[in-house]
FIMIBA-819144 format. One line per field, with one value per residue (C-alpha): residue in three letters; x, y, z; residue number from 0. Coordinates in nm, 2 decimals, padded with zeros to 4 digits, m for minus. Layout:
N
torfi c(ALA; ...)
X c(X; ...)
Y c(Y; ...)
Z c(Z; ...)
romi c(NUM; ...)
//
This chain:
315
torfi c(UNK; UNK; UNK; UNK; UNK; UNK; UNK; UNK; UNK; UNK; UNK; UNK; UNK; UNK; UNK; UNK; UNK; UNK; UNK; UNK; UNK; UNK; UNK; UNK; UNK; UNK; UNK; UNK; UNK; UNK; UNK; UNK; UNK; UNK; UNK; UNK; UNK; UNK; UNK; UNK; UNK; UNK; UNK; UNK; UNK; UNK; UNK; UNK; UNK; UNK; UNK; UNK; UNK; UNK; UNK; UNK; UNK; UNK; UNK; UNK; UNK; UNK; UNK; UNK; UNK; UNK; UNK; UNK; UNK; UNK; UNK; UNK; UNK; UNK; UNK; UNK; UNK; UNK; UNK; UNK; UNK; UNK; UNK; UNK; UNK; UNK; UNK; UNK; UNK; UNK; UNK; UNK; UNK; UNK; UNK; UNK; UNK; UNK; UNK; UNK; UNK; UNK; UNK; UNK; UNK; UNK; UNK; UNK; UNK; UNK; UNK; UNK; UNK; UNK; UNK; UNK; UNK; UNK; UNK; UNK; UNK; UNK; UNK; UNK; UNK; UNK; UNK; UNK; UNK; UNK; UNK; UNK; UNK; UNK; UNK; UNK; UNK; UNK; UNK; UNK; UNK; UNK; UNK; UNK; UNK; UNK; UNK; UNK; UNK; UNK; UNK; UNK; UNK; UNK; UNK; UNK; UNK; UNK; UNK; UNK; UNK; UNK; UNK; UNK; UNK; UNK; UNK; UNK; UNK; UNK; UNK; UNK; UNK; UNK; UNK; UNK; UNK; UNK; UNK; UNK; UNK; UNK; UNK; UNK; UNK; UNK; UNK; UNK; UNK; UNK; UNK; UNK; UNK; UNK; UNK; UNK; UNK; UNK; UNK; UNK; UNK; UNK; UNK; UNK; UNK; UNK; UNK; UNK; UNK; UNK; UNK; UNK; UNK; UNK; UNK; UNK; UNK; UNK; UNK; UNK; UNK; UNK; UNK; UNK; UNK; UNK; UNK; UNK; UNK; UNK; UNK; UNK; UNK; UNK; UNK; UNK; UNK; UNK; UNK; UNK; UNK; UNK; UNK; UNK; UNK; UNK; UNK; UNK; UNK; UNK; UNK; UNK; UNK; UNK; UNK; UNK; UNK; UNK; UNK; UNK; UNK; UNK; UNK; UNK; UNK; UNK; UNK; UNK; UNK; UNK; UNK; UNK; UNK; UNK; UNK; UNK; UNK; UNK; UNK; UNK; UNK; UNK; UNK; UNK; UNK; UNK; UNK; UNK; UNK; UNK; UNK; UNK; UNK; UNK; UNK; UNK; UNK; UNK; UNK; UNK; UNK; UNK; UNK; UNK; UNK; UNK; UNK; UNK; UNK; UNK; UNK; UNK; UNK; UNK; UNK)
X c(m00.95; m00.76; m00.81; m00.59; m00.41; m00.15; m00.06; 00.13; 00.12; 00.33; 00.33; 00.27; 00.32; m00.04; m00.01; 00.37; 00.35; 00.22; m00.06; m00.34; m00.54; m00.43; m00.09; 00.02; 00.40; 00.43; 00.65; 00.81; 01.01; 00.76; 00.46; 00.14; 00.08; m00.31; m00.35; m00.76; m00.84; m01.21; m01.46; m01.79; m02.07; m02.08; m01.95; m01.60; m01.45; m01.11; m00.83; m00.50; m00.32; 00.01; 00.32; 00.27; m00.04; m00.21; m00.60; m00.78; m01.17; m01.32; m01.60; m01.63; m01.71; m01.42; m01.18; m01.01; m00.87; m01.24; m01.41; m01.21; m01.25; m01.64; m01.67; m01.47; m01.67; m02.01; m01.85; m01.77; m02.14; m01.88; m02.05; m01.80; m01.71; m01.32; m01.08; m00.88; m00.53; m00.35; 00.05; 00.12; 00.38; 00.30; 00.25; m00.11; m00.21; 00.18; 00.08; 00.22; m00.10; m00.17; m00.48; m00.47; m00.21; m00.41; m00.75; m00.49; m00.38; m00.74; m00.81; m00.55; m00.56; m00.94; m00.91; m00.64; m00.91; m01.14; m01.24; m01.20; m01.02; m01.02; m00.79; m00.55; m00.76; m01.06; m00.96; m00.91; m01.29; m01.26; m00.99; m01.13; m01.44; m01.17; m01.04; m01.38; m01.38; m01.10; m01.17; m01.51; m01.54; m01.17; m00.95; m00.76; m00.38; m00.24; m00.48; m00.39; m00.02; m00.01; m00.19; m00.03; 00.34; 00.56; 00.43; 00.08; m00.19; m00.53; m00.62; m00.99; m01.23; m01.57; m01.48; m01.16; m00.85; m00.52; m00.17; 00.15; 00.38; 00.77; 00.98; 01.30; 01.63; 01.85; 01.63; 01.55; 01.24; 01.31; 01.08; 01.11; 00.78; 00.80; 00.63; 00.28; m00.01; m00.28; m00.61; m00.66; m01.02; m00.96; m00.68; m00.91; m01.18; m00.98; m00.96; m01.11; m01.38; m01.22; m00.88; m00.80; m00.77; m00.36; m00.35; m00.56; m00.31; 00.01; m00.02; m00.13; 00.20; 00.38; 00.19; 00.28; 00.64; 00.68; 00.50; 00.65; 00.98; 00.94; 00.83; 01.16; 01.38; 01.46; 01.57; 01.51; 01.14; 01.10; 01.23; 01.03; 00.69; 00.78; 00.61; 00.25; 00.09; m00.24; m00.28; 00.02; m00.02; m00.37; m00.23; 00.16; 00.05; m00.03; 00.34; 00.52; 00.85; 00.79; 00.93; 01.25; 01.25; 01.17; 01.45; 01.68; 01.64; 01.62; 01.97; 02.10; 02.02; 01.63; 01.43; 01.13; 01.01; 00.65; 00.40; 00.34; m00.03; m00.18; 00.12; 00.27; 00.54; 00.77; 00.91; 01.17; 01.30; 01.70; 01.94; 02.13; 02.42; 02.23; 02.05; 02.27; 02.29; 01.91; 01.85; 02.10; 01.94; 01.59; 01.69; 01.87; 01.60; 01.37; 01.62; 01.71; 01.28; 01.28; 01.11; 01.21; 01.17; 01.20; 01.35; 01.30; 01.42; 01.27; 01.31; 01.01; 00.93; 00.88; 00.65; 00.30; 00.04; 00.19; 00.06; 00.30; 00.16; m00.17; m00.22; m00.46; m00.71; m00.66; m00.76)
Y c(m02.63; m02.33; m02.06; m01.77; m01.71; m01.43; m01.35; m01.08; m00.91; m00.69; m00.37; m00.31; m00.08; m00.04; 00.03; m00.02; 00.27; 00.17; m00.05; 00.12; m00.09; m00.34; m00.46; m00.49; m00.55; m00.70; m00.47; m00.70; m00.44; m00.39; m00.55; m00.55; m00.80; m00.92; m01.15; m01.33; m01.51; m01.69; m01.50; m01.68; m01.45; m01.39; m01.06; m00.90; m00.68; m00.49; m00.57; m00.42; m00.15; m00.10; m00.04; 00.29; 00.39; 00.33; 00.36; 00.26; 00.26; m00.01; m00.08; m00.31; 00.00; 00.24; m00.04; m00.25; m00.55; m00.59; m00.57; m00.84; m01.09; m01.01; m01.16; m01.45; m01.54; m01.44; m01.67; m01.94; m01.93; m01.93; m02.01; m01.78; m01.46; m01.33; m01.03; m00.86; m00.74; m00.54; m00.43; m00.18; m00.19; 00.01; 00.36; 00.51; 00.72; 00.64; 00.45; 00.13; m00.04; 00.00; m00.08; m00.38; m00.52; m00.46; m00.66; m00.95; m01.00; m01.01; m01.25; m01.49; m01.52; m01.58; m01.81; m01.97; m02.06; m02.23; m02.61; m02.58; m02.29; m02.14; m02.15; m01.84; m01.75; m01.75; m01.49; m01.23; m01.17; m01.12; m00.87; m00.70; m00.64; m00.48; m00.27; m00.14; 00.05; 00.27; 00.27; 00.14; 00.03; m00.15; m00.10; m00.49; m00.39; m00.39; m00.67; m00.92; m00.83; m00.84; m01.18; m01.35; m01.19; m01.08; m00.93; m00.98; m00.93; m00.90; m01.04; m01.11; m00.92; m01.13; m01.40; m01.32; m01.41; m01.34; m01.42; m01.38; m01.25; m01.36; m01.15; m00.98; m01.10; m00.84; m00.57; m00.45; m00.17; 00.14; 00.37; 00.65; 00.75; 01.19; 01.34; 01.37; 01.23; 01.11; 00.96; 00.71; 00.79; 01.16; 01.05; 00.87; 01.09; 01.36; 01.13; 01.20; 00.90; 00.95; 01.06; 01.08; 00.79; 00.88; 00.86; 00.55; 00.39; 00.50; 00.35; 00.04; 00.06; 00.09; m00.17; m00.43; m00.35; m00.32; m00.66; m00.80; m00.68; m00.83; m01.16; m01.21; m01.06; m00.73; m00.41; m00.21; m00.30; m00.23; 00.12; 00.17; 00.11; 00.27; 00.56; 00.66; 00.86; 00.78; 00.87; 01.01; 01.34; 01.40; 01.35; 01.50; 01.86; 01.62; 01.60; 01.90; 01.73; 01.45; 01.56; 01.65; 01.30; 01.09; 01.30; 01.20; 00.87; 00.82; 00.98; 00.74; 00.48; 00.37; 00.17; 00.40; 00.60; 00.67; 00.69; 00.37; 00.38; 00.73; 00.84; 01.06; 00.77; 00.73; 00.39; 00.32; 00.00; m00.01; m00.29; m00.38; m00.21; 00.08; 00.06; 00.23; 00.55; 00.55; 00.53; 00.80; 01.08; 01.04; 01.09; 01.39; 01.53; 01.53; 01.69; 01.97; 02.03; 02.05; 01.74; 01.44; 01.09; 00.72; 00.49; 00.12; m00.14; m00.46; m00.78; m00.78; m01.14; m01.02; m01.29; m01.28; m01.33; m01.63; m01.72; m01.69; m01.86; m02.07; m02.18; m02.45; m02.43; m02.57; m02.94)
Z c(02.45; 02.41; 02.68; 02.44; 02.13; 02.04; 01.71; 01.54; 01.18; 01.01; 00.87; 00.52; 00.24; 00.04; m00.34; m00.40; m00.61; m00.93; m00.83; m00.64; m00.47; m00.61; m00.47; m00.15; 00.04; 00.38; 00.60; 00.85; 01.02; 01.28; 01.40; 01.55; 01.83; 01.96; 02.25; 02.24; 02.59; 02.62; 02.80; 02.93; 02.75; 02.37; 02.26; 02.20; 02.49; 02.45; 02.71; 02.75; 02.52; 02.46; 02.26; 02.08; 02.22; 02.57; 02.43; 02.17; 02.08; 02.29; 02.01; 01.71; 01.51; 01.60; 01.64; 01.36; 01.59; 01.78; 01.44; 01.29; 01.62; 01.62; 01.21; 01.34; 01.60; 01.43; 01.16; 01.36; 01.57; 01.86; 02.22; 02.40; 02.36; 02.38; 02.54; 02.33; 02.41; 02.16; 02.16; 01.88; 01.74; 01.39; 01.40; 01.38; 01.06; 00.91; 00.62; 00.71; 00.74; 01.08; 01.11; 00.90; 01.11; 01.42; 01.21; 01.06; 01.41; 01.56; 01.26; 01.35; 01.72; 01.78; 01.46; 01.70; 01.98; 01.75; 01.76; 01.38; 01.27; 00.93; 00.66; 00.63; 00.27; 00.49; 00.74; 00.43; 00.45; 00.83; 00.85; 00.55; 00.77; 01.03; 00.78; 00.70; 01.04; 00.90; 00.52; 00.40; 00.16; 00.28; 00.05; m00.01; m00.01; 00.37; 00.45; 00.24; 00.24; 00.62; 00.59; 00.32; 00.36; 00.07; m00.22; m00.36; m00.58; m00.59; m00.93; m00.84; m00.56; m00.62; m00.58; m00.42; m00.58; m00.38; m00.52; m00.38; m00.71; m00.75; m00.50; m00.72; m00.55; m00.40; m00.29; 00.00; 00.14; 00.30; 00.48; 00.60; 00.86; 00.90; 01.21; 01.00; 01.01; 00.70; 00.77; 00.51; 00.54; 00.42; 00.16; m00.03; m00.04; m00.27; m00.52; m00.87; m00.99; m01.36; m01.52; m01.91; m02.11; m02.20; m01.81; m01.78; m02.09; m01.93; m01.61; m01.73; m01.92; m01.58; m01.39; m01.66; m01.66; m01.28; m01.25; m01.53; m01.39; m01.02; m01.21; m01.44; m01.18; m01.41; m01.22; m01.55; m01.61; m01.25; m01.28; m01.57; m01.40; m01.06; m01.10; m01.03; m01.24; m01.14; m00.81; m00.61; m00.81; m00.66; m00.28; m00.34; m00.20; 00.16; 00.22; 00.04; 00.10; m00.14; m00.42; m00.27; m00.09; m00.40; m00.59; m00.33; m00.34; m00.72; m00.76; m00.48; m00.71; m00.58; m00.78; m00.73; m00.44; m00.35; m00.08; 00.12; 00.11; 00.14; 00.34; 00.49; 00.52; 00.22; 00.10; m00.16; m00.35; m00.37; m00.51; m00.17; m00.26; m00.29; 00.04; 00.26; m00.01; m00.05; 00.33; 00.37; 00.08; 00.21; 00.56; 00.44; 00.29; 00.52; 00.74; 00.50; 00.48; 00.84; 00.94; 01.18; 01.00; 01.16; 00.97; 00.87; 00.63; 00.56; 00.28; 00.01; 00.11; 00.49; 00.70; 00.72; 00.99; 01.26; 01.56; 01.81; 02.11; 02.20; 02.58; 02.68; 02.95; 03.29; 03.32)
romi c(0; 1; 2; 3; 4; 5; 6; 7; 8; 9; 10; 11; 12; 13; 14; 15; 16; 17; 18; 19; 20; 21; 22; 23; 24; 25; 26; 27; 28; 29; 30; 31; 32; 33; 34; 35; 36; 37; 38; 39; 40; 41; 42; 43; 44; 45; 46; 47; 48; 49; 50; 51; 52; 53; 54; 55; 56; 57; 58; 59; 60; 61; 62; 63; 64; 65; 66; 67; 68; 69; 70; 71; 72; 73; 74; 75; 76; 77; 78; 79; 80; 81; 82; 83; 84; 85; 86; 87; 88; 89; 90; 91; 92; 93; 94; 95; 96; 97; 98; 99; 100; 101; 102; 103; 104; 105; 106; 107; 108; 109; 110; 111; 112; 113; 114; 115; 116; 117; 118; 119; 120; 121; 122; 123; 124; 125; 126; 127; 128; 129; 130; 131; 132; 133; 134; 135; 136; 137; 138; 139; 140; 141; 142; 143; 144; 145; 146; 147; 148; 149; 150; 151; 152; 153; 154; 155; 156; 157; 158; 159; 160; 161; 162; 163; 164; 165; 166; 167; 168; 169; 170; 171; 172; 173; 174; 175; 176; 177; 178; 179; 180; 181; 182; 183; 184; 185; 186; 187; 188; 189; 190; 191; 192; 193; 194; 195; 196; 197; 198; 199; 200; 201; 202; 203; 204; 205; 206; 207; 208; 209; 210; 211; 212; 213; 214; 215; 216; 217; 218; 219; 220; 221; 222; 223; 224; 225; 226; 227; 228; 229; 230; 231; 232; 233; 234; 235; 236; 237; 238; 239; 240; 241; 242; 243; 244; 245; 246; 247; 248; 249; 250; 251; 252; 253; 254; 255; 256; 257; 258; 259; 260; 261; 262; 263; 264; 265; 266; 267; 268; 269; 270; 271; 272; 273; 274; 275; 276; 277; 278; 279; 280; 281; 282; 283; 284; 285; 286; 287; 288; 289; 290; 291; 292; 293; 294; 295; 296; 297; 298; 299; 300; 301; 302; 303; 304; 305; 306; 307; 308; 309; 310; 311; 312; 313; 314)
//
């Protein structure tokens, strides 16, 4: 029997521009660490915080990672119940899919302490009921990119239908996180339900050639869909800087820029000789606009969900 589980997930990067809601890129350049132990009564309780915060909500519905565990073990029918520790590692309200790392994690390590786990497909549905705690409906993106690693696409919600797409060779991700903050909550909810039909046309004309591009390994069809037309000009007044950022990093020689989710943190795709000039131009910007910016770099076929460590209970 196994008395605790810790696993960790990474950060990811919801949208990848072009494909709201509907694509999703592991961020593996930080992570998101949950520790599950067995507890005698039914129920989830929350254990220690730590990394980049020191509290968190200790209820199912205010918090992501204690959601997730709860659908396991409901799930499951579980006869015990489980403490959960959490270490975070991914900044809160960044757009680097915090919160889904937190309810991947969750997923994975009560999973861990079951006589029959689940398959990784089947803790989708679980961390998705996490992610409802921040977004609800949850939007798919940072959950299944955290769980699945690399980059991936939700072809199918009902029933679900979760791919990972071909990786292009050569690139890397930046990401540049400003001292902001966006509730994903709030970023959604100043969306428009319609746009024009020339709208509607052109960015399925950029989501075929970015995807198309990542599949055939062509840096020219990826720069020709990484633009969002759809839904980054209804949230660009949330961080002013953006345009100033994106132009940066496009004259460096970026792929694309964009938000990584709803923001405020800014992600680009560079050709790895371009990294270093990319990295360099957005940084710049966001000095020049008066705002301090962390930055991070990860591959586009970053790991998934792993569970690090599993102990056994005492004979």
């Amino acid at each position: 029997m196994i008395q605790s589980a810790t696993a960790s997930a990474p950060a990811s990067i919801g949208n990848v521009s072009v494909g709201f809601d509907v694509l999703g890129q592991a961020f593996d350049a930080v992570r998101d660490t949950v520790t599950a132990e067995r507890m005698g009564k039914r129920g989830v309780a929350l254990g220690a915080v730590s990394g980049l915060v020191d509290t968190l909500p200790d209820q199912p519905e205010a918090n992501t990672a204690l959601a997730a565990a709860q659908a396991v073990l409901r799930a499951a029918r579980a006869p015990f119940g489980v403490t959960i520790s959490i270490r975070k590692g991914v900044p809160v309200s960044a757009g680097m899919g915090g919160s889904a790392a937190s309810a991947v994690a969750a997923a994975a390590a009560v999973n861990a302490l079951l006589d029959a786990p689940f398959g990784t497909d089947q803790l989708l549905a679980f961390a998705l009921k996490g992610e409802a705690v921040s977004a609800d409906p949850p939007p798919w993106d940072n959950v299944m990119a955290s769980l699945h690693g690399g980059l991936v696409i939700a072809a199918r919600l009902e029933p679900a239908l979760v791919r990972r797409m071909p990786a292009p060779k050569g690139v890397t991700a930046v990401l540049l996180h400003p001292d902001a903050r966006i509730e994903t909550r709030a970023a959604r909810g100043i969306l428009k339900p319609s746009v024009p039909l020339h709208t509607a046309v052109e960015h399925a004309r950029r989501i075929s050639a970015f995807t198309l591009g990542c599949a055939t390994n062509d840096p020219e069809l990826i720069r020709a869909g990484f633009e969002d037309i759809l839904i980054e000009p209804q949230r660009r007044y949330l961080l002013p800087e953006l345009p100033h950022v994106k132009k940066a990093a496009i004259e460096a020689g970026a792929l694309g820029c964009s938000f990584s989710g709803s923001g405020p943190s800014v992600f680009a795709w560079a050709l790895d000789g371009d990294v270093a000039a990319v990295e360099a131009a957005m940084a710049g910007a966001f000095k020049r606009a008066g705002r301090k910016a962390d930055t991070y770099r990860a591959p586009l076929d970053s790991a998934g969900v792993r569970v690090e460590q599993a102990v056994e209970a005492a004979a």
